[in-house]
Every structure is written in structure tokens, then in C-alpha cells.
Backbone as numpy.savetxt, mean C-alpha at the origin, in Angstrom:
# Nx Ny Nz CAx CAy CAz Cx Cy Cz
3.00 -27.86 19.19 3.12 -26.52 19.72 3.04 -25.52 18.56
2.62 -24.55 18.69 2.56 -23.16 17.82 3.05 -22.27 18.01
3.76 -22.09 16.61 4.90 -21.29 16.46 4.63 -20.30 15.40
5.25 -18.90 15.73 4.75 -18.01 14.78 5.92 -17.54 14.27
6.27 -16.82 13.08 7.40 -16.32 12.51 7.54 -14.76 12.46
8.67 -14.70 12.50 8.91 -12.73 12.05 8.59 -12.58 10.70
7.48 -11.93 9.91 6.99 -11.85 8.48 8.25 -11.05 8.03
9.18 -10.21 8.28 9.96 -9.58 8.18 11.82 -10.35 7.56
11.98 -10.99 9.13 13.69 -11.87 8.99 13.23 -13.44 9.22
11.85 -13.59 9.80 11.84 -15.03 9.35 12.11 -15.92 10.93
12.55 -15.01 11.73 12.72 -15.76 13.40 12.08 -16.08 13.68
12.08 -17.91 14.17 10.62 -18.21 15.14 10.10 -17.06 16.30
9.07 -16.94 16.51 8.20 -16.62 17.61 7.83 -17.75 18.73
8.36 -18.00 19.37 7.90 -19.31 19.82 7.00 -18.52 21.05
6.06 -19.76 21.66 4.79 -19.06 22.02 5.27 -18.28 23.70
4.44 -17.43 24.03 4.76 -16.13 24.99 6.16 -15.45 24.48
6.51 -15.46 23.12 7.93 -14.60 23.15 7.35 -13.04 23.02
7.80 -12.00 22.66 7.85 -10.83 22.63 7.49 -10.49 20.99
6.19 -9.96 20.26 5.62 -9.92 19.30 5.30 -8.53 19.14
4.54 -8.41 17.92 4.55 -7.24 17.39 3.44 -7.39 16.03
2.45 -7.16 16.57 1.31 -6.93 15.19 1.20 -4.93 14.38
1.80 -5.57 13.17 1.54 -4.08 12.86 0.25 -4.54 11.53
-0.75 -2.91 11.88 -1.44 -3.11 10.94 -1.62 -2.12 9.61
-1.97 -2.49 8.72 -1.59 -0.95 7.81 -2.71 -0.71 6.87
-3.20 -0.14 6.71 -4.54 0.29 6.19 -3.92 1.24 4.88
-4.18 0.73 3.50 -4.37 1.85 2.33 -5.46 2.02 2.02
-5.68 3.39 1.62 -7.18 3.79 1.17 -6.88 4.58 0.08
-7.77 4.27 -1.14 -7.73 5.59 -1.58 -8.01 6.89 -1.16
-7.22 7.80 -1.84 -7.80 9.25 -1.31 -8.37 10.00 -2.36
-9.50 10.98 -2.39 -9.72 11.52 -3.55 -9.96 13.44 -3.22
-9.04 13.91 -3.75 -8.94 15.11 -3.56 -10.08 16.34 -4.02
-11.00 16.13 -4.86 -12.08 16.40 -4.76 -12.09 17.03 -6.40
-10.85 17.15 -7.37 -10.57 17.25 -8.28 -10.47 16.48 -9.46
-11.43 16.44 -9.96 -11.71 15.74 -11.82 -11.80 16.36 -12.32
-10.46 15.76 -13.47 -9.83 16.48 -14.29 -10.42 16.87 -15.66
-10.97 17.82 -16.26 -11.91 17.40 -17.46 -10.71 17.45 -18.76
-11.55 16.64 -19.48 -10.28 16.89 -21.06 -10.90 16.76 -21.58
-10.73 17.16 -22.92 -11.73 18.02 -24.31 -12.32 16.13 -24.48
-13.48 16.69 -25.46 -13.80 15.09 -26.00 -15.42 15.04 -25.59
-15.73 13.96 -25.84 -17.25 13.54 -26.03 -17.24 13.16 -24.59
-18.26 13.45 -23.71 -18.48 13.36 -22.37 -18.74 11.58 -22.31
-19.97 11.65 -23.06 -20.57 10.20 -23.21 -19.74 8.83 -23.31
-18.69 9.18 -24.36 -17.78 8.34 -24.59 -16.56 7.99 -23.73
-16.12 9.04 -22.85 -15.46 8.76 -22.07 -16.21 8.11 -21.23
-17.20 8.42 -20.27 -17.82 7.06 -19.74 -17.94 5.91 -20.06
-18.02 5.71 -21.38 -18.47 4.49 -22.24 -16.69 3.68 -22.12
-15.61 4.53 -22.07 -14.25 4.01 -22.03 -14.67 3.83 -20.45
-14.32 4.67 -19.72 -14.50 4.44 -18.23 -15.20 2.57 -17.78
-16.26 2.71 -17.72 -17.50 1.44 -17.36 -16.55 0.68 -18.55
-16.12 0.24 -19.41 -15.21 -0.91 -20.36 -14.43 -1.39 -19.69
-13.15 -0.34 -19.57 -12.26 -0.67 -18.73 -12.86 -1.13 -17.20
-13.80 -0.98 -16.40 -14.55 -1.91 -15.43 -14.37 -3.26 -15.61
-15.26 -2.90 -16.42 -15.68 -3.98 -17.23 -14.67 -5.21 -17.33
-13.22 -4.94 -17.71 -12.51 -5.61 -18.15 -11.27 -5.91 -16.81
-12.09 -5.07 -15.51 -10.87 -5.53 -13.96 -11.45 -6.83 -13.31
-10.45 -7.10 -12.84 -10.98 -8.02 -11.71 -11.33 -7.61 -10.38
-12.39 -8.28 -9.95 -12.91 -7.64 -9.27 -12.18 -7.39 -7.89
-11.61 -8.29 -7.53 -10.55 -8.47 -6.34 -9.19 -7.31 -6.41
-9.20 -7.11 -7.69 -7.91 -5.56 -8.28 -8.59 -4.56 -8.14
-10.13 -4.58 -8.57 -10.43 -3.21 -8.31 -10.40 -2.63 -6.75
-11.31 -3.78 -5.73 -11.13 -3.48 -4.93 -9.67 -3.38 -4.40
-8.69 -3.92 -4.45 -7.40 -3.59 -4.22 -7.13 -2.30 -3.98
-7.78 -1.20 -5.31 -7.25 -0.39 -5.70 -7.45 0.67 -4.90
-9.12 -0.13 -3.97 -9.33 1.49 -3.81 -9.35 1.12 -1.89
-9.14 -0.21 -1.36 -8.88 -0.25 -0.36 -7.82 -1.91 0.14
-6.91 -1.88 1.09 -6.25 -2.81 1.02 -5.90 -2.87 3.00
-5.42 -4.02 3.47 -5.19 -3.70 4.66 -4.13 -5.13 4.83
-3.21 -5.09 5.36 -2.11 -6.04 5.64 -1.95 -5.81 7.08
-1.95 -6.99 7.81 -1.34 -7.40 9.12 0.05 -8.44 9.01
0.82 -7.81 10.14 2.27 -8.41 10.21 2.33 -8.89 11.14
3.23 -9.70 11.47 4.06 -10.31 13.00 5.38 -9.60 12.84
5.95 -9.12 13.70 7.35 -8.82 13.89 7.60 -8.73 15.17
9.17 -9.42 15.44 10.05 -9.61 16.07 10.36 -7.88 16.69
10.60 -7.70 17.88 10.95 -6.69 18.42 12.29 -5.64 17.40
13.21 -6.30 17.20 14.38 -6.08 16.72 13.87 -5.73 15.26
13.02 -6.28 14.45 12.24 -5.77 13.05 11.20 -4.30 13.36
10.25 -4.73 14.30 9.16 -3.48 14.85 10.10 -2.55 14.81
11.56 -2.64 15.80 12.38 -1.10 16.21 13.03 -0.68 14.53
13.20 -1.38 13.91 13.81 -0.76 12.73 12.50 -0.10 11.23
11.26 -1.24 11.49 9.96 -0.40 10.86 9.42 0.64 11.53
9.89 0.86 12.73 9.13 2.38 13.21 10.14 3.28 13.07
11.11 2.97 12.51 12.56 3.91 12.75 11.71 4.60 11.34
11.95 3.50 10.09 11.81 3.47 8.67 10.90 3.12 8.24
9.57 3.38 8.18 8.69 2.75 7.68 8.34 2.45 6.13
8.88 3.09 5.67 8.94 2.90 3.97 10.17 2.53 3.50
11.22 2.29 4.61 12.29 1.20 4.51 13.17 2.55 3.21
12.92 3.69 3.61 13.82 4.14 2.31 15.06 4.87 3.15
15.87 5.51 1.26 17.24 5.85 1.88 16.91 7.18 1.19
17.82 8.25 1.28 17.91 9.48 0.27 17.95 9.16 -1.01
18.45 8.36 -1.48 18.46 7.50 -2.87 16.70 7.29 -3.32
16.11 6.50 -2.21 15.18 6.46 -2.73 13.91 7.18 -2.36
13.77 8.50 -2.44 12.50 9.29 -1.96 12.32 9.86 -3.73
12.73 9.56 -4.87 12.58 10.34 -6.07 11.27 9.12 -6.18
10.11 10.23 -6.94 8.74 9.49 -6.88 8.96 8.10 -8.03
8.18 7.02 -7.90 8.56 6.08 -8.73 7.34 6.68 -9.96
6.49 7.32 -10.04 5.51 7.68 -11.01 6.31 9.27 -11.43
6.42 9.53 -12.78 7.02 10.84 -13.40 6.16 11.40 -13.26
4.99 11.32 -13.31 4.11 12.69 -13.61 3.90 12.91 -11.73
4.35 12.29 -10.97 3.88 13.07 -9.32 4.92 14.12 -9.31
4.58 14.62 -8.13 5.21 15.64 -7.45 6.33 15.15 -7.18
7.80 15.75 -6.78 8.43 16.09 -5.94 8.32 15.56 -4.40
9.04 14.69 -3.39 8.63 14.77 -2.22 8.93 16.23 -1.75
8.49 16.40 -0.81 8.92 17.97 0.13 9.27 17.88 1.10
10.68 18.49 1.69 11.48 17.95 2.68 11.27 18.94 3.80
């Protein structure tokens, strides 16, 4: 028999129980802004295409598109649609220093 799990707490799904596919799509976004900084045009490309050069190819694409599917248990779904980034007031301070501020 086939049995599926909550990706979440780990509860069997056993088959016709009550499920929950969430799907989540990241994309990059690009705001239409490149940034120029002083320097040899040429050479920064020449850094740019290196560093290519030197990703994997499965990271790059990572980077610029990603998509995860879940199973969850009813009782997990009601608490990821409550919270979807699972945060608290504690944690909305950006994990990168140079971003913004969230805005409340």
C-alpha cells in the first residue's frame, strides 16, 4: 500500500486521507536597475563571464529560478497559510545588511 508523509511533522498520509499540495515558485526579479561603478567596462565583464565560468550550472540556475512542491497534513497547510515564512516579530530584521528595512 502507499503511503505518503506530511513534508512538514512527518504524519503518515495514508491513502484517501485529507492532503495538501502546496506549490511555490521563486523567480528572480529584476528591477530594471544596473548599478554602474567607476572602472574599466571591459573588465568587469571579463570578472562577470569568470565568475560564470566558475558556477555550477544547477546553482546558477537555482539562482535565478527554483520551484518546490509539498505534501501537508491539514493541521500543517492551516498553520503555513496562517505563516508562511514561519516568522515571529523577532524575525522580520532582513538577514542581508545592505537590504531594506521590512515595511509594516
Amino acid at each position: 500500500m502507499f503511503y505518503q508523509q506530511c513534508m512538514r511533522c512527518g504524519r503518515i498520509l495514508k491513502p484517501g486521507a485529507l492532503k495538501y499540495l502546496v506549490s511555490i515558485r521563486v523567480v528572480a526579479d529584476f528591477n530594471g536597475v544596473i548599478n554602474e561603478s567607476e572602472g574599466d567596462t571591459e573588465e568587469m565583464i571579463g570578472e562577470a563571464l569568470r565568475q560564470i565560468d566558475d558556477m555550477d550550472a544547477e546553482e546558477m540556475e537555482r539562482d535565478v529560478y527554483e520551484e518546490l512542491n509539498l505534501v501537508l497534513c491539514k493541521n500543517c497547510k492551516d498553520h503555513f497559510v496562517r505563516n508562511p515564512l514561519n516568522s515571529s516579530e523577532d524575525d522580520l530584521s532582513p538577514l542581508d545588511p545592505d537590504a531594506t528595512a521590512p515595511v509594516h
